[in-house]
C-alpha positions as CSV (number, residue, x, y, z in Angstrom):
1,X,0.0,0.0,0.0
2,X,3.0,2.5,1.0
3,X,4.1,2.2,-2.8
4,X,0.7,2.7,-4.3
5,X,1.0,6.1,-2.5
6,X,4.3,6.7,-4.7
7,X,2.5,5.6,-7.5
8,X,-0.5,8.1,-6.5
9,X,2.0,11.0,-6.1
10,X,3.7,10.0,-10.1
11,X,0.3,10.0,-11.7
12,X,-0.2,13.1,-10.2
13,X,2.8,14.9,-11.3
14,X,2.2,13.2,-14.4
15,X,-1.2,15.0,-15.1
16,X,-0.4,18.0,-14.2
17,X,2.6,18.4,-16.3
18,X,0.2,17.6,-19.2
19,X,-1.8,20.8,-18.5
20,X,-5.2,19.5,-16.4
21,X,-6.8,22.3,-14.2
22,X,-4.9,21.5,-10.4
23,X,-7.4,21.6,-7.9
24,X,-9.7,19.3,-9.7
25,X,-6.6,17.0,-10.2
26,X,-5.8,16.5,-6.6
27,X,-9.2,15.8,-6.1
28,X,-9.9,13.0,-8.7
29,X,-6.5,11.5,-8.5
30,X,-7.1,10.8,-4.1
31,X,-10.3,9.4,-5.2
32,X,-9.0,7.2,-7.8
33,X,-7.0,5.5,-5.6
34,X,-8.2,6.1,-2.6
35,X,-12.2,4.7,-3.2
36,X,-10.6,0.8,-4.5
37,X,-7.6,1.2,-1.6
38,X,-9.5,2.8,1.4
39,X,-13.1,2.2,0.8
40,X,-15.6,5.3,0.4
41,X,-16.0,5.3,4.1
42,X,-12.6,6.6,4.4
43,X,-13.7,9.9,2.9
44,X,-16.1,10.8,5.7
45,X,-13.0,12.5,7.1
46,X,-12.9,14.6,4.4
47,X,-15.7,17.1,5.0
48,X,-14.5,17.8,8.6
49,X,-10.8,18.5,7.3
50,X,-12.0,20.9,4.6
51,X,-14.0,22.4,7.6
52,X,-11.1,23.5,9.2
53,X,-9.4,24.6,6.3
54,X,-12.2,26.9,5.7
55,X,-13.0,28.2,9.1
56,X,-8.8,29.0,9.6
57,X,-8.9,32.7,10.9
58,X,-4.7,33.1,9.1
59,X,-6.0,31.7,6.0
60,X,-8.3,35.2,6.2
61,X,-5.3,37.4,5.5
62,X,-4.8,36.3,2.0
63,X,-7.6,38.5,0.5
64,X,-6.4,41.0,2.2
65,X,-3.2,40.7,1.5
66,X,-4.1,40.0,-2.2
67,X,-6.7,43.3,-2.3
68,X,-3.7,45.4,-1.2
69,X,-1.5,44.4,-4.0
70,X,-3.8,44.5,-6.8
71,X,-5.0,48.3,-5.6
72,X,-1.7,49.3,-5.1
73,X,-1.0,47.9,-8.7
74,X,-3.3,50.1,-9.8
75,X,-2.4,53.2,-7.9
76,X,0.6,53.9,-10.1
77,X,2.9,53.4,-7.2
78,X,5.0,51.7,-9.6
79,X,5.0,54.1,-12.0
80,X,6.2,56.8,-9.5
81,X,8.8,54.9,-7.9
82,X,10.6,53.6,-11.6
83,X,10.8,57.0,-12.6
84,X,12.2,58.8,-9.1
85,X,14.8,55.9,-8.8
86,X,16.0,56.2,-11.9
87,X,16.6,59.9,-11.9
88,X,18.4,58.7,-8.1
89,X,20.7,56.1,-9.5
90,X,20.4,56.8,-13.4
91,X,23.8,58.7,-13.3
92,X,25.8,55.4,-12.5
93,X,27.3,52.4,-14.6
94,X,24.9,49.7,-14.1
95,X,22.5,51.9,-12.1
96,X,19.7,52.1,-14.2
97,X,19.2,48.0,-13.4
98,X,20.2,48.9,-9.8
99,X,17.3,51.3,-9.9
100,X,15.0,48.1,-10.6
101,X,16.8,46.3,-7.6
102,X,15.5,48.4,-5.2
103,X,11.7,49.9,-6.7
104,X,11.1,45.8,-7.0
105,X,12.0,45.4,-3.3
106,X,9.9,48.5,-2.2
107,X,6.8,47.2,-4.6
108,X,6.9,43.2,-3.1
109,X,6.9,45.0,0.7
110,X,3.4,46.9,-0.8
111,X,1.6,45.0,-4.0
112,X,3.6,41.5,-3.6
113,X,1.9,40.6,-6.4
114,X,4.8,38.9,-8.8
115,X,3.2,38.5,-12.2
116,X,1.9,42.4,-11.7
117,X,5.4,43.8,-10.9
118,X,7.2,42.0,-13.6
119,X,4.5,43.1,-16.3
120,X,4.7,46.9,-14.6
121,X,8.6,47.2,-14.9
122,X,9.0,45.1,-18.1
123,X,6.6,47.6,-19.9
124,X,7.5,50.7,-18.1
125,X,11.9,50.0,-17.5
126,X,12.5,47.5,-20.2
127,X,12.6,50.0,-23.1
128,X,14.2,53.0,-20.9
129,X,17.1,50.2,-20.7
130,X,17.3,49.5,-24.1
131,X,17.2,52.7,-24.9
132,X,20.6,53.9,-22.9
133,X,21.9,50.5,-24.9
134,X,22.0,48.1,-21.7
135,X,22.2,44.3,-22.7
136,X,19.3,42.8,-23.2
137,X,20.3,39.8,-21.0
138,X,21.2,41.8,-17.8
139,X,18.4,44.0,-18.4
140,X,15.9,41.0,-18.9
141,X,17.3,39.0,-16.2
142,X,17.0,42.0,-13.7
143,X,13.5,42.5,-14.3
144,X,12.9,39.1,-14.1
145,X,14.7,38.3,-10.6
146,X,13.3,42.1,-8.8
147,X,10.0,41.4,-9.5
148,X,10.0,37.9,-7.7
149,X,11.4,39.0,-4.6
150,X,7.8,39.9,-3.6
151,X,7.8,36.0,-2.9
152,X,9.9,36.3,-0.1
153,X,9.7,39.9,1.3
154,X,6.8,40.0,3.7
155,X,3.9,40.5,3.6
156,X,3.9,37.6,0.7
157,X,1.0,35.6,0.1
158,X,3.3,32.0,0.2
159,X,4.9,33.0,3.8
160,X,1.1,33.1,4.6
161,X,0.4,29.7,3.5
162,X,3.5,28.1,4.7
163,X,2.6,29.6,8.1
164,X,-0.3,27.2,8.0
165,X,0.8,24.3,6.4
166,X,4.5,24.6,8.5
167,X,2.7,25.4,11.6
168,X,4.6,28.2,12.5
169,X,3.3,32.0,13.3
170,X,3.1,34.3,10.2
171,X,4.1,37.1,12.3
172,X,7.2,34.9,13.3
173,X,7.8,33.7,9.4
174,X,7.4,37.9,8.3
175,X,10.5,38.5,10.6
176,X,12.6,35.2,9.6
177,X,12.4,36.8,5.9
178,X,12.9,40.4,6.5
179,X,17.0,39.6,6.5
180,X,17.0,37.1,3.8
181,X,14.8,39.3,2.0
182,X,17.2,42.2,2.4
183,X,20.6,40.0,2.0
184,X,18.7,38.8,-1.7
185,X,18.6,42.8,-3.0
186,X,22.0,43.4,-1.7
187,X,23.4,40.6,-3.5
188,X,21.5,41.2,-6.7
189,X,22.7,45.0,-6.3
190,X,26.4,44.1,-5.7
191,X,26.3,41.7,-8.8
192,X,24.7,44.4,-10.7
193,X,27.4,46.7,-9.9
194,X,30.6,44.3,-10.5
195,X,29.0,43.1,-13.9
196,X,29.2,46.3,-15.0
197,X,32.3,47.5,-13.6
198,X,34.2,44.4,-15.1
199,X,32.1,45.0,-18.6
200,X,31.5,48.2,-19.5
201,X,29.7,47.0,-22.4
202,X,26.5,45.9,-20.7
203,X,25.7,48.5,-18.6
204,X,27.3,51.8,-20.3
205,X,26.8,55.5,-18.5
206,X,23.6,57.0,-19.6
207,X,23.4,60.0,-22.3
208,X,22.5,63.0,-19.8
209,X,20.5,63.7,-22.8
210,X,18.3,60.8,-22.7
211,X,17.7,61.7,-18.8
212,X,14.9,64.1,-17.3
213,X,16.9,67.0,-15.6
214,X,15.9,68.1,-12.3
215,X,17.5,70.0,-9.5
216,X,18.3,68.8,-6.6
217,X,16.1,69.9,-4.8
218,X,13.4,68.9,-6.9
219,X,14.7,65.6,-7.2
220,X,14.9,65.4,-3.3
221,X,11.0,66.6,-3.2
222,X,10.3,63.4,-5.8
223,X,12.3,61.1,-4.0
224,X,10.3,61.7,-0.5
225,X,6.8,62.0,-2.4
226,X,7.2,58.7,-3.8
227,X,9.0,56.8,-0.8
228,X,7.5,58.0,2.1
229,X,3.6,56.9,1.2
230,X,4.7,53.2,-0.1
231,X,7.1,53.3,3.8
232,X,4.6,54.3,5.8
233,X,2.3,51.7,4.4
234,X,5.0,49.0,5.1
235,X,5.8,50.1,8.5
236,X,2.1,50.2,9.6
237,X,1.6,46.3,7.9
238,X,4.8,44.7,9.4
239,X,5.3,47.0,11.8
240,X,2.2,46.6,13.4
241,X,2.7,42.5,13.3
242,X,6.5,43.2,14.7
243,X,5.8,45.0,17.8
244,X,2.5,42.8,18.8
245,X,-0.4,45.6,18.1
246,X,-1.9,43.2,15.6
247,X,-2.2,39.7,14.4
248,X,-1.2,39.1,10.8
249,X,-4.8,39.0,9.7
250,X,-5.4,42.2,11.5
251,X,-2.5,44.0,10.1
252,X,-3.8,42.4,6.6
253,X,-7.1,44.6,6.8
254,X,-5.1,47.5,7.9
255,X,-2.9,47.5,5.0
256,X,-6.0,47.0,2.2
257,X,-7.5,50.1,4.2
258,X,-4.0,52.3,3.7
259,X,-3.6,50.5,0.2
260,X,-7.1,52.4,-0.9
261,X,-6.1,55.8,1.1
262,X,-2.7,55.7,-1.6
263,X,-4.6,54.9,-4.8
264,X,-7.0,58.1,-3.4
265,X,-3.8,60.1,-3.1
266,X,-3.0,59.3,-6.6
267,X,-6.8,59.7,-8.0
268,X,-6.7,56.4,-9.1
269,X,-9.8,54.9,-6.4
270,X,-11.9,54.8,-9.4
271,X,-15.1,52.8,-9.7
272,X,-13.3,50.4,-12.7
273,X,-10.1,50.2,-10.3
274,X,-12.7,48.9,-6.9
275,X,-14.5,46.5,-9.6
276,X,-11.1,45.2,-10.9
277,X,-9.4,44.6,-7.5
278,X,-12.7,43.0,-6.2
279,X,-12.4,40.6,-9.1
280,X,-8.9,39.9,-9.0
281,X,-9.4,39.0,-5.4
282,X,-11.9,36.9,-5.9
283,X,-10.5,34.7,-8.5
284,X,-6.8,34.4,-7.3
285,X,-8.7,33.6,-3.6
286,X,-11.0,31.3,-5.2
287,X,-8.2,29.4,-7.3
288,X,-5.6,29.1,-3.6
289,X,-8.6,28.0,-1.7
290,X,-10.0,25.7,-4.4
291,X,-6.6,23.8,-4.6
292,X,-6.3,23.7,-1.0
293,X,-9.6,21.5,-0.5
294,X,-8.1,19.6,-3.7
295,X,-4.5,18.9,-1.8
296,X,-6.7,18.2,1.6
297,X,-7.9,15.5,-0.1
298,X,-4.8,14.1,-1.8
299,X,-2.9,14.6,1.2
300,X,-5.4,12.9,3.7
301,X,-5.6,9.3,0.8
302,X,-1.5,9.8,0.8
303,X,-1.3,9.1,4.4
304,X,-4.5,6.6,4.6
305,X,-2.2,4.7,1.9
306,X,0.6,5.2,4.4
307,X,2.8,7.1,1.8
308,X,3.8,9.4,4.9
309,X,5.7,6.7,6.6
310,X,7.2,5.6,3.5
311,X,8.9,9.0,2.7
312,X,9.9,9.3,6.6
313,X,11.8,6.2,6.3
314,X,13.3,7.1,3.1
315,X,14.2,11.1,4.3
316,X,15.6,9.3,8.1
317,X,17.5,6.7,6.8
318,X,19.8,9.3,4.7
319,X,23.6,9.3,4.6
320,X,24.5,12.7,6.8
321,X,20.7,12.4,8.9
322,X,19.6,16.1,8.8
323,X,21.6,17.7,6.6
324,X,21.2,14.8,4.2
325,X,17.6,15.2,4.8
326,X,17.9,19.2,4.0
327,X,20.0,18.8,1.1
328,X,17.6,16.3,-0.7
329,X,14.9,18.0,1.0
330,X,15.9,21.4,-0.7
331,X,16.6,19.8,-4.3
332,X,13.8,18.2,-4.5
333,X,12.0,21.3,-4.2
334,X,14.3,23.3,-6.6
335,X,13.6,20.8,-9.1
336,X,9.9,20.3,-9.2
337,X,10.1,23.9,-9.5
338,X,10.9,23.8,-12.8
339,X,7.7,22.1,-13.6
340,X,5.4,23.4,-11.4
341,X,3.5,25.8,-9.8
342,X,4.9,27.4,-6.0
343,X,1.3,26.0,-4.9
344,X,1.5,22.9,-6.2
345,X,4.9,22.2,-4.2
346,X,3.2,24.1,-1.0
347,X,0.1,22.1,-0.6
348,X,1.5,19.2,-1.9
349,X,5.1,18.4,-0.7
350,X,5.6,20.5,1.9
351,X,3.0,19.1,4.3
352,X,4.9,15.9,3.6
353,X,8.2,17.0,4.1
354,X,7.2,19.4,7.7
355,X,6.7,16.3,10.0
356,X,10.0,15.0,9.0
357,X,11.7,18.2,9.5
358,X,10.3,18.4,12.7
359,X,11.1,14.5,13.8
360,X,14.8,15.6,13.0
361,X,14.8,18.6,15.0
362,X,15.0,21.3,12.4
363,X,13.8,24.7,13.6
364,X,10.2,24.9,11.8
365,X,10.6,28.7,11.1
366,X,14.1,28.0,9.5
367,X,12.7,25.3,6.6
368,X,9.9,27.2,6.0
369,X,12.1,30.6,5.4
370,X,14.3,28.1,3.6
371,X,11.0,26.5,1.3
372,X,10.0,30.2,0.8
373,X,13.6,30.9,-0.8
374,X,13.3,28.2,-3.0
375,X,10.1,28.4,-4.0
376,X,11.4,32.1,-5.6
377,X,13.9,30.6,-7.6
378,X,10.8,28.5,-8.9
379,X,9.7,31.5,-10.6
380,X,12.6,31.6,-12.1
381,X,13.5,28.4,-14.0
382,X,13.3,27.6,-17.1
383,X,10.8,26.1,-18.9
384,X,7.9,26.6,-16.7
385,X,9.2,29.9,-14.4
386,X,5.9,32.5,-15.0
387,X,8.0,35.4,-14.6
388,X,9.8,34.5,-17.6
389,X,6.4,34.5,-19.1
390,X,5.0,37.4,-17.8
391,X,8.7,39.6,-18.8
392,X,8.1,37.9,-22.6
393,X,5.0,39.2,-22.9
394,X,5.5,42.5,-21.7
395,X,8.9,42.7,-23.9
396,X,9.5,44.3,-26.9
397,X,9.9,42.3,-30.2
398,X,13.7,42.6,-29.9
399,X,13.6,40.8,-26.6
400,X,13.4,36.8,-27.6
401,X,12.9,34.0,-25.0
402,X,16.4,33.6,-25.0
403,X,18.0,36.9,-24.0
404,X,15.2,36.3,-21.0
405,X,16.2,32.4,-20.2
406,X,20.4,33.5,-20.3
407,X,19.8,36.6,-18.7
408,X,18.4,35.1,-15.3
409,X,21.1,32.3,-14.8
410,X,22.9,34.4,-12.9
411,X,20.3,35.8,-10.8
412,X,19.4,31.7,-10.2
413,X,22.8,31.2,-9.0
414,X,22.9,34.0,-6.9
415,X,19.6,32.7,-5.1
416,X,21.3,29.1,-4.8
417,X,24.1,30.9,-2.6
418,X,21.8,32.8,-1.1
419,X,19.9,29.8,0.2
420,X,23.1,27.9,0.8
421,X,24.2,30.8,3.2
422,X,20.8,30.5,5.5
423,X,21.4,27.1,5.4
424,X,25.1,27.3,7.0
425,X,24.4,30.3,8.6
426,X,20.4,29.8,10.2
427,X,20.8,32.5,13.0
428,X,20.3,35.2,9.7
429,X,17.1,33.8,9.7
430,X,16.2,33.4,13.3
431,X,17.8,36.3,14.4
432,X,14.8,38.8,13.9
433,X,12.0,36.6,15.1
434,X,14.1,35.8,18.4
435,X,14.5,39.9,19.0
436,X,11.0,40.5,17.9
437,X,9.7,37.7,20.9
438,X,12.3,39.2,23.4
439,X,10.7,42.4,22.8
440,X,7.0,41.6,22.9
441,X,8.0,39.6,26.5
442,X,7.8,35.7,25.2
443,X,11.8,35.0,25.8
């Protein structure tokens, strides 16, 4: 029975490569083998699992968080905060892309929402590159790799859902990625800057003719107008999880609210705007919720089966114990990432992976920060990463598939050894959470 679960878990990766809808997948694949296996019996557990999926007060924070995002996308936030950074670091080699770096670090603390930030930047900052003759590659690749960090920067929709699946306090998780997060745009912005100091070539100095002029003054009065609406935002969302006023739900709420008092600054709370965000929230809700009752039921057959067990034994008996167990752990997850969705390896390996962690004495907080950095690179991989879809579709003509795929390789790599540094190093991660409990009186 143990290997029919194996089998269960191939058919499944098996269909879903092929294209069928996911949610409906998980669903008909446990019955399939579950109703000959277990008996239909089996599945009066079901209804009460789905229950508490359902009635999960966390879980509430992801329209929120997703209502933010899509308002803020439509605020013009972006917009603002391309053009002032560029004018800020436009004058440098290289720091038109570094520009990118940092307004894609600023927009995943706000919107978070990948697939809009890639779009927003490669349609806004792809041709202004182009234009002062960047390479395509680097210019691609940066675009590519900024707009994913929303993944990991809290507040992210998938540190949300690993709270719940891991077990482990969103509020907690927020903090365990704040230093990763920040240690992922410094790295980015120091390869940025050495690429094009060694290689003039693919990140020339700009023609002050090309650029806007402003004083400095006015440039100061830009800079401040953009930032300090998009900060104070962040501050009151995180900040108001950090120090204890709120729960992450609460601060959720709090940041839709400010998230519709910045698109009123900007005149953009229009009727159309409300409609659109409403809708978008609905269906991206409707879609995370709709394959979470689908991976309840493929998870609950995959333990009746006993596949649970099976995997425990196989992850225990590895050469090295827990770092063999993190290292296959890890790969495993970076390579189903090239073929699926950051979902799909949430709700469906990562609830069998979390007990074993936790059998082995890994810190909870640290594999989840450490799923959440992998699960970026996901977005990234050739041939299935979507923010290599979104970019190409938001590219110009002269902008194949190709510059895209060779232009993020590095930016894959340089999430590799990101991940390979919290994984040596797992006090970067647990550092924050640890101060942010001392403070609040738990330690």
């Amino acid at each position: 029975m143990e290997y029919l679960a194996l089998v269960m878990f191939a058919v499944l990766i098996v269909l879903l490569l092929l294209g069928y809808p996911v949610a409906f997948t998980l669903g008909a694949v446990a019955l399939l083998f579950g109703i000959p296996a277990l008996g239909l019996e089996f599945f009066d557990l079901l209804p009460l699992r789905i229950w508490g999926v359902m009635t999960n007060f966390t879980l509430l924070a992801v329209p929120l968080f997703v209502f933010m995002g899509v308002i803020l996308e439509r605020s013009g936030l972006a917009e603002d905060l391309l053009e002032t950074m560029s004018l800020l670091f436009g004058r440098v080699r290289g720091g038109l892309a570094i520009s990118l770096v940092v307004v894609g670090g600023l927009l995943a603390a706000t919107t978070g929402v990948v697939g809009a930030t890639v779009v927003t930047m490669g349609v806004i900052a792809l041709p202004a590159l182009l234009k002062h003759n960047y390479q395509k590659e680097l210019s691609a690749g940066t675009i590519a790799a900024s707009g994913t960090l929303g993944q990991l920067i809290p507040p992210s929709i998938i540190l949300v859902l690993l709270g719940d699946v891991v077990g482990v306090p969103v509020g907690r998780l927020f903090a365990g990625a704040v230093v990763p997060g920040a240690l992922m745009i410094v790295a980015f912005i120091v390869f940025i800057a050495l690429y094009a100091f060694i290689k003039h070539e693919v990140a020339p100095l700009p023609d002050v003719s090309l650029m806007r002029g402003d004083s400095d003054r006015g440039l100061l009065q830009r800079v401040l107008k953009s930032l300090i609406p998009p900060l104070v935002l962040v501050f009151a969302v995180l900040g108001s999880i950090f120090f204890g006023v709120a729960a992450p739900t609460e601060s959720a709420a709090l940041g839709a609210v400010g998230a519709m008092v910045l698109a009123a600054m900007h005149k953009r709370l229009t009727r159309d705007n409300l409609r659109h965000a409403v809708q978008s929230t609905l269906k991206l809700t409707s879609m995370v919720f709709m394959i979470l009752v689908g991976a309840t039921a493929f998870g609950l057959v995959f333990r009746g089966l006993g596949g649970d067990s099976l995997v425990h034994d196989l992850m225990t008996s590895l050469p090295g114990e827990t770092w063999g167990f993190l290292l296959v752990s890890m790969l495993v997850i970076f390579i189903l990432g090239f073929f699926l969705d950051f979902l799909e390896i949430c709700f469906i390996v990562v609830p069998i992976l979390a007990p074993i962690a936790t059998t082995l004495g890994v810190d909870p907080l640290w594999f989840a920060i450490l799923i959440a950095v992998n699960l970026q690179t996901s977005f990234l991989t050739p041939p299935f990463g979507f923010s290599l879809f979104y970019l190409k579709a938001a590219a110009p003509r002269s902008v194949t598939i190709s510059h895209i795929y060779r232009g993020v390789i590095p930016f894959i790599i340089i999430q590799a050894l990101v991940l390979l540094g919290l994984i040596v190093f797992p006090k970067l991660v647990l550092w924050l959470p640890d101060v942010m409990d001392a403070w609040q009186g738990f330690n």
